[in-house]
mmCIF file of the N, C-alpha and C atoms, coordinates in Angstrom:
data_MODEL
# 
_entry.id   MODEL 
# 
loop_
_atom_site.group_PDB 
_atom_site.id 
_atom_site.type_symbol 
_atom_site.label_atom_id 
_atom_site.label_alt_id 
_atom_site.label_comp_id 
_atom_site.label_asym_id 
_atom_site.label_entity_id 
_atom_site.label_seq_id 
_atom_site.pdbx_PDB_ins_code 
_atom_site.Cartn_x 
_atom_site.Cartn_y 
_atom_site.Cartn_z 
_atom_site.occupancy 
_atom_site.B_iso_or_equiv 
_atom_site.pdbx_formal_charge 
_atom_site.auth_seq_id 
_atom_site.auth_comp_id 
_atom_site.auth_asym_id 
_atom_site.auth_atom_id 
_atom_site.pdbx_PDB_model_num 
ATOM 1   N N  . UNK A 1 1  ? 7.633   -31.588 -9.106  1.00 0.00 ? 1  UNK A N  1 
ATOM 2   C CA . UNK A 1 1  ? 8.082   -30.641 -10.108 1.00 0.00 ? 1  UNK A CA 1 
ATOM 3   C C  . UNK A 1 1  ? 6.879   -30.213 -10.954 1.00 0.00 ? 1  UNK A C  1 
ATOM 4   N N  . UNK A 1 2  ? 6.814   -28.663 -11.362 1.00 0.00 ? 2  UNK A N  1 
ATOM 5   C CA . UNK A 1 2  ? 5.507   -28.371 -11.781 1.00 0.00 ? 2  UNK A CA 1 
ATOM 6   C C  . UNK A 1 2  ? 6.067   -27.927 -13.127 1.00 0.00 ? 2  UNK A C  1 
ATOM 7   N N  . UNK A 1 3  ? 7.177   -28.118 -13.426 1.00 0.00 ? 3  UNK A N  1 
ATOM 8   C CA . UNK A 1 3  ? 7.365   -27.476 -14.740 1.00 0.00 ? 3  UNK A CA 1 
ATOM 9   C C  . UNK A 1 3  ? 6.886   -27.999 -15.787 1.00 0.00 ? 3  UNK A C  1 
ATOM 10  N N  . UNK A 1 4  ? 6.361   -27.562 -16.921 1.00 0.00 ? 4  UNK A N  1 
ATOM 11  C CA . UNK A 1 4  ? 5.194   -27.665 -17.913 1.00 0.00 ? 4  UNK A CA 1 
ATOM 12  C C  . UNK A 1 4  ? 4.328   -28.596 -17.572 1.00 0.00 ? 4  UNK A C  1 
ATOM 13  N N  . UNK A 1 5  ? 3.721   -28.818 -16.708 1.00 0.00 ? 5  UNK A N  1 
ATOM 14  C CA . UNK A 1 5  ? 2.221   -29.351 -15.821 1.00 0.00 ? 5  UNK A CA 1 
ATOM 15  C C  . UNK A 1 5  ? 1.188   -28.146 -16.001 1.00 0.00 ? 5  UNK A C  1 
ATOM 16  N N  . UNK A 1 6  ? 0.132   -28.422 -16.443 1.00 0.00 ? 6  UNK A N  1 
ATOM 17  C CA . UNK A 1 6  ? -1.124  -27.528 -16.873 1.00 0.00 ? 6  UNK A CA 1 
ATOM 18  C C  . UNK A 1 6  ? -1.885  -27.236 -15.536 1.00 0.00 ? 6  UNK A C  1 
ATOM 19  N N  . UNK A 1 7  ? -2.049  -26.162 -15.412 1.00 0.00 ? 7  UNK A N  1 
ATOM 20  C CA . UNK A 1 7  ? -2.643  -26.086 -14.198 1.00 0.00 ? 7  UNK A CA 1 
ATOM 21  C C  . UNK A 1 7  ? -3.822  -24.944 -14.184 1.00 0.00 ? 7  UNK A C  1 
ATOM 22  N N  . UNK A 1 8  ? -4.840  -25.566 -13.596 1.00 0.00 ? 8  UNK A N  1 
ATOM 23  C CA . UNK A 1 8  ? -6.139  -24.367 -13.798 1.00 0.00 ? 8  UNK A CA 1 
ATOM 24  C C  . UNK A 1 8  ? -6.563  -23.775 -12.580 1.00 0.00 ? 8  UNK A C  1 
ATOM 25  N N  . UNK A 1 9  ? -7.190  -22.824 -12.657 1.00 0.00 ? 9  UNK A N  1 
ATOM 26  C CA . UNK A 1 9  ? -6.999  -21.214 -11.363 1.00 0.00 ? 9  UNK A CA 1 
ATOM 27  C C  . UNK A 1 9  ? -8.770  -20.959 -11.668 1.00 0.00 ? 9  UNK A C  1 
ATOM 28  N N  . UNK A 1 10 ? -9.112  -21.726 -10.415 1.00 0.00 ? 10 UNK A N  1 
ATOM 29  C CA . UNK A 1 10 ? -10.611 -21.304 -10.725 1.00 0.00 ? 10 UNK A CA 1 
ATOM 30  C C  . UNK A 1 10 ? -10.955 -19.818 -9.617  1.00 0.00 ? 10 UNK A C  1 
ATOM 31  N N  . UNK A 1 11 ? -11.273 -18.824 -10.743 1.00 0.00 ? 11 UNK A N  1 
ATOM 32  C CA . UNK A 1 11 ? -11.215 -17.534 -9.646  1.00 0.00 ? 11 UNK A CA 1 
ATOM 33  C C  . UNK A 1 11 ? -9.480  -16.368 -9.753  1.00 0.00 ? 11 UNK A C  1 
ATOM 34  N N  . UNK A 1 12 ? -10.221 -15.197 -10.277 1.00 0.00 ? 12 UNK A N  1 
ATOM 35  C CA . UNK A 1 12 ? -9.116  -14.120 -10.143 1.00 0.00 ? 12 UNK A CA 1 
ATOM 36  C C  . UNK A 1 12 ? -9.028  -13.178 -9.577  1.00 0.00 ? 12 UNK A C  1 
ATOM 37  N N  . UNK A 1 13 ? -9.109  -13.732 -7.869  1.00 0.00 ? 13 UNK A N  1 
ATOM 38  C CA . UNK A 1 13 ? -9.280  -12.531 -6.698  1.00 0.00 ? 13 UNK A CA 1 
ATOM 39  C C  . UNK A 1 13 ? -7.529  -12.809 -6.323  1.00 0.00 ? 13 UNK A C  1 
ATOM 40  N N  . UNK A 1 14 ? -7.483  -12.325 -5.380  1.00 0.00 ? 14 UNK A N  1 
ATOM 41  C CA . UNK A 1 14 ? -6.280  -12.167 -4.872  1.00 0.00 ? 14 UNK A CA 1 
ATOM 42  C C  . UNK A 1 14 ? -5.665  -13.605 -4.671  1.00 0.00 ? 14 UNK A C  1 
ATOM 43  N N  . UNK A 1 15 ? -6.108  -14.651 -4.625  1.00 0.00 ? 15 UNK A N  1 
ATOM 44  C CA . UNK A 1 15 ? -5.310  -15.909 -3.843  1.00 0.00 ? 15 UNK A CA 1 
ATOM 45  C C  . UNK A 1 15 ? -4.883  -16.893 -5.587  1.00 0.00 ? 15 UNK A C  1 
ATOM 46  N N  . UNK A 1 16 ? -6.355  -15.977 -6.294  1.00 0.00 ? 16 UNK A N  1 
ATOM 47  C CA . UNK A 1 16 ? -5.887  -16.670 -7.832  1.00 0.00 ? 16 UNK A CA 1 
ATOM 48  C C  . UNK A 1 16 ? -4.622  -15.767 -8.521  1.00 0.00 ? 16 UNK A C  1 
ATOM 49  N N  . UNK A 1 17 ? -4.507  -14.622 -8.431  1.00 0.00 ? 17 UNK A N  1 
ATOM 50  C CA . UNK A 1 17 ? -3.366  -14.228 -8.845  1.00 0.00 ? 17 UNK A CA 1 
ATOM 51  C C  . UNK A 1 17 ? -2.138  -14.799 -8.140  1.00 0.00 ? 17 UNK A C  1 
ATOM 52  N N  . UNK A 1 18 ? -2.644  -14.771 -6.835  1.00 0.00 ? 18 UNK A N  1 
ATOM 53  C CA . UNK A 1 18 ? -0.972  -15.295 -6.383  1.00 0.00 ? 18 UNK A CA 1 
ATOM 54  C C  . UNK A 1 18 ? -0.458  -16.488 -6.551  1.00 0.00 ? 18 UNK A C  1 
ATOM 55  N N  . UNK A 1 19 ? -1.526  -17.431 -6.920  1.00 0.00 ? 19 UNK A N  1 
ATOM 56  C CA . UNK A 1 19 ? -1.372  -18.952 -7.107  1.00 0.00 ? 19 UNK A CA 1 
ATOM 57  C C  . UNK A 1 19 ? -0.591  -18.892 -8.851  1.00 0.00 ? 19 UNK A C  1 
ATOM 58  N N  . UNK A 1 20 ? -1.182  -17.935 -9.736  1.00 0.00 ? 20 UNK A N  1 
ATOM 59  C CA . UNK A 1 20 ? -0.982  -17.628 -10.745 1.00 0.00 ? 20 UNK A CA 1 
ATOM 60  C C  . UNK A 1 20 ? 0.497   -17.455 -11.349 1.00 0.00 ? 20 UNK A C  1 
ATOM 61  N N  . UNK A 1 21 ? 1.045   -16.516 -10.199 1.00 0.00 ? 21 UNK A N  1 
ATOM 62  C CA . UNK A 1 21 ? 2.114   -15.621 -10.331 1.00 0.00 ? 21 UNK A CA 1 
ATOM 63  C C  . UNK A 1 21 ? 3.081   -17.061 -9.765  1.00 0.00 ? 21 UNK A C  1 
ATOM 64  N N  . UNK A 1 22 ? 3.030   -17.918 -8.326  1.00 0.00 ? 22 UNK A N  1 
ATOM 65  C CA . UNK A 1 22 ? 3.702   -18.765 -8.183  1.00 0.00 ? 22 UNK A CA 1 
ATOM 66  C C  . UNK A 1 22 ? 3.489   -19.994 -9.344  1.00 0.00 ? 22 UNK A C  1 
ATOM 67  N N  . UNK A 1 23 ? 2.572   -20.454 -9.534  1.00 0.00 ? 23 UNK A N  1 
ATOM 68  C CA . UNK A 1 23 ? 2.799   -21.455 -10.317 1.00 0.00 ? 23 UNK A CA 1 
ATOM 69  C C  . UNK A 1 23 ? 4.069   -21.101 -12.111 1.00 0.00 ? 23 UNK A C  1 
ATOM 70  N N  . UNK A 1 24 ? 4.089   -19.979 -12.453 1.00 0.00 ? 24 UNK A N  1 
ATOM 71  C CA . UNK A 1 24 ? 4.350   -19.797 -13.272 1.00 0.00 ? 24 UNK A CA 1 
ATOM 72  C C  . UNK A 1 24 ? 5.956   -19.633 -13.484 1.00 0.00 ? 24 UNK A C  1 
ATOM 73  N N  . UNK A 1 25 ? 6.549   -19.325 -12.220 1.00 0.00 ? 25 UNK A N  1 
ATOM 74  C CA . UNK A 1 25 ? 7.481   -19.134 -11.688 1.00 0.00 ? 25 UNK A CA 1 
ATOM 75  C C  . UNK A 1 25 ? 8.175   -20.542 -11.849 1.00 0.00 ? 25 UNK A C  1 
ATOM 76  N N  . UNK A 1 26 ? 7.206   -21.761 -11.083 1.00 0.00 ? 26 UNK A N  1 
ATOM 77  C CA . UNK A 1 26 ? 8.078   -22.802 -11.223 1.00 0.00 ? 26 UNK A CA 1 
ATOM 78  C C  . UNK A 1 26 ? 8.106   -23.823 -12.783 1.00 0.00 ? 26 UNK A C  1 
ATOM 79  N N  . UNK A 1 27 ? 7.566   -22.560 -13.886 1.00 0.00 ? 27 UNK A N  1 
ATOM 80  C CA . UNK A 1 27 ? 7.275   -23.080 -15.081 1.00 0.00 ? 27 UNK A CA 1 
ATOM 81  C C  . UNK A 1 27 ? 6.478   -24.271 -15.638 1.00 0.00 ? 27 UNK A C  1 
ATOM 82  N N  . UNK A 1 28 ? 5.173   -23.506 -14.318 1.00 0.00 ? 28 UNK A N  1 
ATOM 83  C CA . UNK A 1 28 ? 4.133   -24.731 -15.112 1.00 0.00 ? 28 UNK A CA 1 
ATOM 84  C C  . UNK A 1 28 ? 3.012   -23.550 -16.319 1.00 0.00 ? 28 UNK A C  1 
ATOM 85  N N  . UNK A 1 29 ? 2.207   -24.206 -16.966 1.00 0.00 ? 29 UNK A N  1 
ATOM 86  C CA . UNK A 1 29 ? 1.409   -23.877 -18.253 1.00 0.00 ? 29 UNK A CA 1 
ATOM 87  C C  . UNK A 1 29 ? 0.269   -23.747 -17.169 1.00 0.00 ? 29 UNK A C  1 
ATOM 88  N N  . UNK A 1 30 ? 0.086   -22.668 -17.069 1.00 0.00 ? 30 UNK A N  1 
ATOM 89  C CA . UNK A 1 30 ? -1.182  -21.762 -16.274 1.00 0.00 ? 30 UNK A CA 1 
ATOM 90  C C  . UNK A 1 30 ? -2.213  -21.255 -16.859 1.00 0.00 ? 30 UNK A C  1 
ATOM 91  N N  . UNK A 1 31 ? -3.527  -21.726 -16.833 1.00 0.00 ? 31 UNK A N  1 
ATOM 92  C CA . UNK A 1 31 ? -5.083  -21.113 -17.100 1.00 0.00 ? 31 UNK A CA 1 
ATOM 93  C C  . UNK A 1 31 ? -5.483  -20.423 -15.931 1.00 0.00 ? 31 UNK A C  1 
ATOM 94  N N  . UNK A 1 32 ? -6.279  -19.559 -15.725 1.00 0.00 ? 32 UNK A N  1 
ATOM 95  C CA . UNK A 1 32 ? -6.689  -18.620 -15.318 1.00 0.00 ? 32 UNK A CA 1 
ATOM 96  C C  . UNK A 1 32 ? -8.616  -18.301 -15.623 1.00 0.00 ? 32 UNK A C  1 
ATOM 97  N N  . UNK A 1 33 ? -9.187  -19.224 -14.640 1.00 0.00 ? 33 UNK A N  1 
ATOM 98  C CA . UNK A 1 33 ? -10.939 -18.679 -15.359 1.00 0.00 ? 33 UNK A CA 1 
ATOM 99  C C  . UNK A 1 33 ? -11.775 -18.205 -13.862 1.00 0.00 ? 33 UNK A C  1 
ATOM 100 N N  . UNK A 1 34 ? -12.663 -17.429 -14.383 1.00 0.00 ? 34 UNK A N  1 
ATOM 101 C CA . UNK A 1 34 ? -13.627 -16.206 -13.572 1.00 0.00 ? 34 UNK A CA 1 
ATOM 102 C C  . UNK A 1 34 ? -14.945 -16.353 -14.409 1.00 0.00 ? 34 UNK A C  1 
ATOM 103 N N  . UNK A 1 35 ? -15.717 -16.462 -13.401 1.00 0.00 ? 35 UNK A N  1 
ATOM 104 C CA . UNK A 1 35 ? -16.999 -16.580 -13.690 1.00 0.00 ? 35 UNK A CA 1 
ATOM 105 C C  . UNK A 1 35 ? -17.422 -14.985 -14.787 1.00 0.00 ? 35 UNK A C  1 
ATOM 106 N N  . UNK A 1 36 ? -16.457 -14.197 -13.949 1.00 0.00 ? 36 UNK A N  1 
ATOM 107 C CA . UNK A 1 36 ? -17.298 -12.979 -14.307 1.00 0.00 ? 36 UNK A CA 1 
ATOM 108 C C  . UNK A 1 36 ? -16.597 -12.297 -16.043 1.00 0.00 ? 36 UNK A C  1 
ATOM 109 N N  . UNK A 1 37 ? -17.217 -11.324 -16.458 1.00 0.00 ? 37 UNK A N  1 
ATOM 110 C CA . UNK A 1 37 ? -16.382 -10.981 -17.408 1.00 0.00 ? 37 UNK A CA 1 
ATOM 111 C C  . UNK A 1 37 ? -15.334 -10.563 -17.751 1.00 0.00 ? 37 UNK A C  1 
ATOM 112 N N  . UNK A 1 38 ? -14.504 -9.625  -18.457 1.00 0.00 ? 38 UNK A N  1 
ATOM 113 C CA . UNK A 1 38 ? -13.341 -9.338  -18.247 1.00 0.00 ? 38 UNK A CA 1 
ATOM 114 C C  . UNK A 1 38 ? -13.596 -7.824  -17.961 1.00 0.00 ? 38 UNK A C  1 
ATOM 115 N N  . UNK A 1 39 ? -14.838 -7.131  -18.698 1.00 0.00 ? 39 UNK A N  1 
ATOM 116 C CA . UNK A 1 39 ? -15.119 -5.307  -18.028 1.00 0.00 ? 39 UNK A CA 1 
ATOM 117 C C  . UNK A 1 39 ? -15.255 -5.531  -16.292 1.00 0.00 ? 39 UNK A C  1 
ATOM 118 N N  . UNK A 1 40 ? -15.614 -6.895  -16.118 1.00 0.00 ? 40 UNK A N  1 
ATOM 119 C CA . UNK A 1 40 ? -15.611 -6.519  -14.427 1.00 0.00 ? 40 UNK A CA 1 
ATOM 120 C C  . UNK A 1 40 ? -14.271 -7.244  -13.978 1.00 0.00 ? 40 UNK A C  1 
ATOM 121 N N  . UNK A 1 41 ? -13.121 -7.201  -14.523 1.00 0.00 ? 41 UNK A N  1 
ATOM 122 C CA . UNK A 1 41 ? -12.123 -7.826  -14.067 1.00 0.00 ? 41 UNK A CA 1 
ATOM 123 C C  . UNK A 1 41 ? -10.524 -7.302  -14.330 1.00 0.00 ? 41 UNK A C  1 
ATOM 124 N N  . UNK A 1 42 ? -10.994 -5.964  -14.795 1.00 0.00 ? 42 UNK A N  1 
ATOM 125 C CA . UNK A 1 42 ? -9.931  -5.186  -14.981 1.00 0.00 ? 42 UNK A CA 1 
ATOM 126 C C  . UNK A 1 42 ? -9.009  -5.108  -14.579 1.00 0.00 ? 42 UNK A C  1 
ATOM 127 N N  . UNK A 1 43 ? -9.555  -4.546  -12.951 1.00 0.00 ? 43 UNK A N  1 
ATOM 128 C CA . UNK A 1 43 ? -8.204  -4.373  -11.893 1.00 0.00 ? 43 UNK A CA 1 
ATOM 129 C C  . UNK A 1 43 ? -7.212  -5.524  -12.419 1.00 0.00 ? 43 UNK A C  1 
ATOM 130 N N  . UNK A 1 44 ? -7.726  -6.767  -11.917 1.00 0.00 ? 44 UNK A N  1 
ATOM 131 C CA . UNK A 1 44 ? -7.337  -7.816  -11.728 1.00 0.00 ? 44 UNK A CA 1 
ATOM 132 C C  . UNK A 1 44 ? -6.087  -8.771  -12.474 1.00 0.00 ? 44 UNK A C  1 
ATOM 133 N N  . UNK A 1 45 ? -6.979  -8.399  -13.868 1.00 0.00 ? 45 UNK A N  1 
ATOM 134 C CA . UNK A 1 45 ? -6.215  -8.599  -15.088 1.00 0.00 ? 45 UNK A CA 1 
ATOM 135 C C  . UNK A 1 45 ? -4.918  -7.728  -15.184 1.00 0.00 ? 45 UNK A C  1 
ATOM 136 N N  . UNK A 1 46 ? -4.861  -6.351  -14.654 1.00 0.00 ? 46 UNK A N  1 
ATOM 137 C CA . UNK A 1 46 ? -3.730  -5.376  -14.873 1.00 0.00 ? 46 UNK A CA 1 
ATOM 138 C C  . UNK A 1 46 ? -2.771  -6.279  -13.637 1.00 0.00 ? 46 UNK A C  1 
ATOM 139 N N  . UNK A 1 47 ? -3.109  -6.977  -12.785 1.00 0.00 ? 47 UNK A N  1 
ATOM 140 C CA . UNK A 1 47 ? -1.965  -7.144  -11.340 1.00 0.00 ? 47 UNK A CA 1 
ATOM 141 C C  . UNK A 1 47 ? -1.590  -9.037  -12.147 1.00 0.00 ? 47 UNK A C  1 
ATOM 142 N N  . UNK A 1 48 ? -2.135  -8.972  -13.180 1.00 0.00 ? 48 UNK A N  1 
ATOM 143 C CA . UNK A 1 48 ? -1.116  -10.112 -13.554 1.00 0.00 ? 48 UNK A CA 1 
ATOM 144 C C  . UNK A 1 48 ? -0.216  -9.668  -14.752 1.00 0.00 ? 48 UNK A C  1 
ATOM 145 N N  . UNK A 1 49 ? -0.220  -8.448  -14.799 1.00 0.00 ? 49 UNK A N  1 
ATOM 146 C CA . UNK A 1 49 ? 0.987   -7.906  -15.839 1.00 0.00 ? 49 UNK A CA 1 
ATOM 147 C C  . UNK A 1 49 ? 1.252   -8.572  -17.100 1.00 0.00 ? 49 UNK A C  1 
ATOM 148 N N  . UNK A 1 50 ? 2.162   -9.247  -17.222 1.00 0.00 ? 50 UNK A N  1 
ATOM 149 C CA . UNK A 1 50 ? 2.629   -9.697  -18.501 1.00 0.00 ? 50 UNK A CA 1 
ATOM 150 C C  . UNK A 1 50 ? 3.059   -11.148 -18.502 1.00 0.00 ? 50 UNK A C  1 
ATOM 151 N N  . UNK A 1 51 ? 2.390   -11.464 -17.625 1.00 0.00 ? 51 UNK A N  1 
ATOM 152 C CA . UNK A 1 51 ? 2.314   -13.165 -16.707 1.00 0.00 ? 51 UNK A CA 1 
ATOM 153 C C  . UNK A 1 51 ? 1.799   -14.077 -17.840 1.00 0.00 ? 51 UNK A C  1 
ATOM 154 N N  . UNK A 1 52 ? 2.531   -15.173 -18.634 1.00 0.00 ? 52 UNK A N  1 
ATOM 155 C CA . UNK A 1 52 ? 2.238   -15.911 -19.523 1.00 0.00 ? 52 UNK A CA 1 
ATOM 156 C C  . UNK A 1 52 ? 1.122   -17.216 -18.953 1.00 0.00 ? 52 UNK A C  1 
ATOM 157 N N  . UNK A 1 53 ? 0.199   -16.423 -18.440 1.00 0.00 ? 53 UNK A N  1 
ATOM 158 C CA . UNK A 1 53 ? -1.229  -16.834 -18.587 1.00 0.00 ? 53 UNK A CA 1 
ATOM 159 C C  . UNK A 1 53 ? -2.483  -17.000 -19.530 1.00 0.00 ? 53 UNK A C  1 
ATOM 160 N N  . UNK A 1 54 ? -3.245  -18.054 -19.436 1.00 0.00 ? 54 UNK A N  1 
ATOM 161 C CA . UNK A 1 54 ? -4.447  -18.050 -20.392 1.00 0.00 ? 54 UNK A CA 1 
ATOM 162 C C  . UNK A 1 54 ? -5.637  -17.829 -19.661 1.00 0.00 ? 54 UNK A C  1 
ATOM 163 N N  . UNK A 1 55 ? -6.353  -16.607 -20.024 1.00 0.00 ? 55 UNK A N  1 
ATOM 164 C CA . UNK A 1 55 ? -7.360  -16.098 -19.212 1.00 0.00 ? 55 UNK A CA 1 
ATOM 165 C C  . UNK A 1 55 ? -8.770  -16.940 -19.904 1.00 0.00 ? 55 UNK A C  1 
ATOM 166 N N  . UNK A 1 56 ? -9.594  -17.413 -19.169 1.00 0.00 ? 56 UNK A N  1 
ATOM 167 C CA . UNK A 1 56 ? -10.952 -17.734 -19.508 1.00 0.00 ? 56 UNK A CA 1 
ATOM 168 C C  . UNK A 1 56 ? -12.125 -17.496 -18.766 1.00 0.00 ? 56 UNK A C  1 
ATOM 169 N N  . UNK A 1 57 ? -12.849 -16.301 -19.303 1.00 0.00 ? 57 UNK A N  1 
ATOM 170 C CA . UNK A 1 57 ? -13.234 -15.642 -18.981 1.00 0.00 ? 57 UNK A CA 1 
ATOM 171 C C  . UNK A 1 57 ? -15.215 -15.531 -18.953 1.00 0.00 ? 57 UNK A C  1 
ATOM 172 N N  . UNK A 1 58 ? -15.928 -15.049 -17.843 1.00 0.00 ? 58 UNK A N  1 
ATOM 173 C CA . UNK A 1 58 ? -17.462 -15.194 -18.274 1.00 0.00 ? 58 UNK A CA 1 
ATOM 174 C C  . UNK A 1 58 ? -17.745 -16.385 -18.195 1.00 0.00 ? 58 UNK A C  1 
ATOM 175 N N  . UNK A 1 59 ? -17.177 -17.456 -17.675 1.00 0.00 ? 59 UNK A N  1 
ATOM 176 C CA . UNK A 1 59 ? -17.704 -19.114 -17.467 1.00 0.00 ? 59 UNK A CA 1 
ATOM 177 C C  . UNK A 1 59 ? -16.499 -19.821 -16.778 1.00 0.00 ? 59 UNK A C  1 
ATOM 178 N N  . UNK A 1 60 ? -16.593 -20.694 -16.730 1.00 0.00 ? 60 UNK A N  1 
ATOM 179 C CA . UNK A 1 60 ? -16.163 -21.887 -16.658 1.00 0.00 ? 60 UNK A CA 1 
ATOM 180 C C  . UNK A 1 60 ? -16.232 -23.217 -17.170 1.00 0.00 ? 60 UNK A C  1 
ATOM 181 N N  . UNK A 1 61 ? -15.526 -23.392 -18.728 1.00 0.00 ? 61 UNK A N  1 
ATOM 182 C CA . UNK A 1 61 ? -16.199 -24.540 -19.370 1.00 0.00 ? 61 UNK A CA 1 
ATOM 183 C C  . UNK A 1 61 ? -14.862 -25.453 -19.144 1.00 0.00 ? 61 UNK A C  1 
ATOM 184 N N  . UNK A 1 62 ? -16.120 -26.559 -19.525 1.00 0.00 ? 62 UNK A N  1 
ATOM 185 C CA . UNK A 1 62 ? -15.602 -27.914 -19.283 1.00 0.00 ? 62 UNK A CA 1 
ATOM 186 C C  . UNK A 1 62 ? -14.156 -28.168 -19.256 1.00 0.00 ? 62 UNK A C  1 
ATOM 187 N N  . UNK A 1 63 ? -14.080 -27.966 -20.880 1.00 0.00 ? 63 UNK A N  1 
ATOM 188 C CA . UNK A 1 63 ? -12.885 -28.183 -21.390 1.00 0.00 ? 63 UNK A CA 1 
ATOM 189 C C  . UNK A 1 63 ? -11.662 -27.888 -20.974 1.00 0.00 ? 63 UNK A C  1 
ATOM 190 N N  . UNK A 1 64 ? -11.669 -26.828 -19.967 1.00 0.00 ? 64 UNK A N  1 
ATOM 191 C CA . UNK A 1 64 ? -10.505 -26.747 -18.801 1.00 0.00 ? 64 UNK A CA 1 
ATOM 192 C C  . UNK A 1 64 ? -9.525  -27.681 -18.311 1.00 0.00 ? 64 UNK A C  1 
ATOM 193 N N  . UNK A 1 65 ? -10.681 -28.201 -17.951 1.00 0.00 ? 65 UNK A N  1 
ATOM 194 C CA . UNK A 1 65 ? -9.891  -29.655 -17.613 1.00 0.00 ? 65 UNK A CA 1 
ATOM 195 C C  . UNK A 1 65 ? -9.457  -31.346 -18.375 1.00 0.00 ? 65 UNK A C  1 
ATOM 196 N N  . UNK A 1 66 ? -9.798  -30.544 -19.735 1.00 0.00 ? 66 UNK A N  1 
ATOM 197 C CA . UNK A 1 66 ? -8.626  -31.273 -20.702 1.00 0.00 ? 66 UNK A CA 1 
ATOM 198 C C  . UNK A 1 66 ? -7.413  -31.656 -20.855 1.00 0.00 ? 66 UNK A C  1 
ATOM 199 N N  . UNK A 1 67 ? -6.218  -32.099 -19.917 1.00 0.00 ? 67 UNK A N  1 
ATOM 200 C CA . UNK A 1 67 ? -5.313  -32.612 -20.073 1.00 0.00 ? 67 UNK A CA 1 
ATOM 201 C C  . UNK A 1 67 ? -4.987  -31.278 -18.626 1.00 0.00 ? 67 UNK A C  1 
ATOM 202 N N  . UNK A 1 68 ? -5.475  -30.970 -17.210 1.00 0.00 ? 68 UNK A N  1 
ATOM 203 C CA . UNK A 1 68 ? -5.132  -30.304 -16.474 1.00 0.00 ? 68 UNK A CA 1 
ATOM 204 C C  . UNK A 1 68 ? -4.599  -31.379 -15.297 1.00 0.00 ? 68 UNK A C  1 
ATOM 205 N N  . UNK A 1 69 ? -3.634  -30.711 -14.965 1.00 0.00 ? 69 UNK A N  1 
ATOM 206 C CA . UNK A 1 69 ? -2.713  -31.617 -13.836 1.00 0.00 ? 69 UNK A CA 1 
ATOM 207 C C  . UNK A 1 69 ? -3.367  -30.965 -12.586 1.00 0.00 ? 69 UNK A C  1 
ATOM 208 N N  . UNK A 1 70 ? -3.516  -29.918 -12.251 1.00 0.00 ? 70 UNK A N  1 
ATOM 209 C CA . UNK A 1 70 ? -4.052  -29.776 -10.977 1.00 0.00 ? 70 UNK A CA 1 
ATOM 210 C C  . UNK A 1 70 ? -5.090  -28.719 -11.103 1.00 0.00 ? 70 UNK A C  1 
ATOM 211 N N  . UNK A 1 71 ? -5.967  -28.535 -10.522 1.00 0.00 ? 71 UNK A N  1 
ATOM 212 C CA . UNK A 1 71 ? -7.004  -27.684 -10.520 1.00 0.00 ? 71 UNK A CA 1 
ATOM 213 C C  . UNK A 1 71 ? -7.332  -26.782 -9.107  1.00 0.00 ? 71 UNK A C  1 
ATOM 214 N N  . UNK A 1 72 ? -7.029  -25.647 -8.910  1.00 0.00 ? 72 UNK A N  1 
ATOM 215 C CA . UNK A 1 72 ? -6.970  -24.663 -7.268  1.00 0.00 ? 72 UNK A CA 1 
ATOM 216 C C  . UNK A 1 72 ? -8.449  -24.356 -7.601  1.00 0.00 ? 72 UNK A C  1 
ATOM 217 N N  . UNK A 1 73 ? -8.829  -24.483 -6.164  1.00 0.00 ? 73 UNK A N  1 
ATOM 218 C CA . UNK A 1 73 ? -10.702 -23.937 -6.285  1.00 0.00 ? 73 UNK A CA 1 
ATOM 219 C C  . UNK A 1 73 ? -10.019 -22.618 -5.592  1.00 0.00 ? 73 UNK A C  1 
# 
């Protein structure tokens, strides 16, 4: 059961949105981080709509994995 389990999305190409869009579904607490910035991540950001995600953006810091239950490379 993934419901409220923290879960982090390294990468917001196509396999991170969809991991995104399912995990959220089964009501787990979803992060979302990309190396790159968010001007180069536009598209991307628009195809997760209104998806109660936390975007982190331009890195990948540590702290991610502060209390994260599973982590998708």
């Amino acid at each position: 059961e993934w419901s409220g389990r923290n879960i982090v999305i390294l990468g917001l190409a196509r396999q991170g949105s969809a991991l995104a869009r399912y995990f959220v579904g089964l009501g787990a607490r979803v992060t979302v981080s990309d190396a790159a910035p968010a001007e180069r991540l536009e598209r991307e950001i628009a195809h997760l709509g209104d998806l109660p995600v936390t975007l982190a953006l331009g890195g990948h810091p540590l702290t991610l994995l502060d209390g994260c239950d599973l982590l998708c490379l």
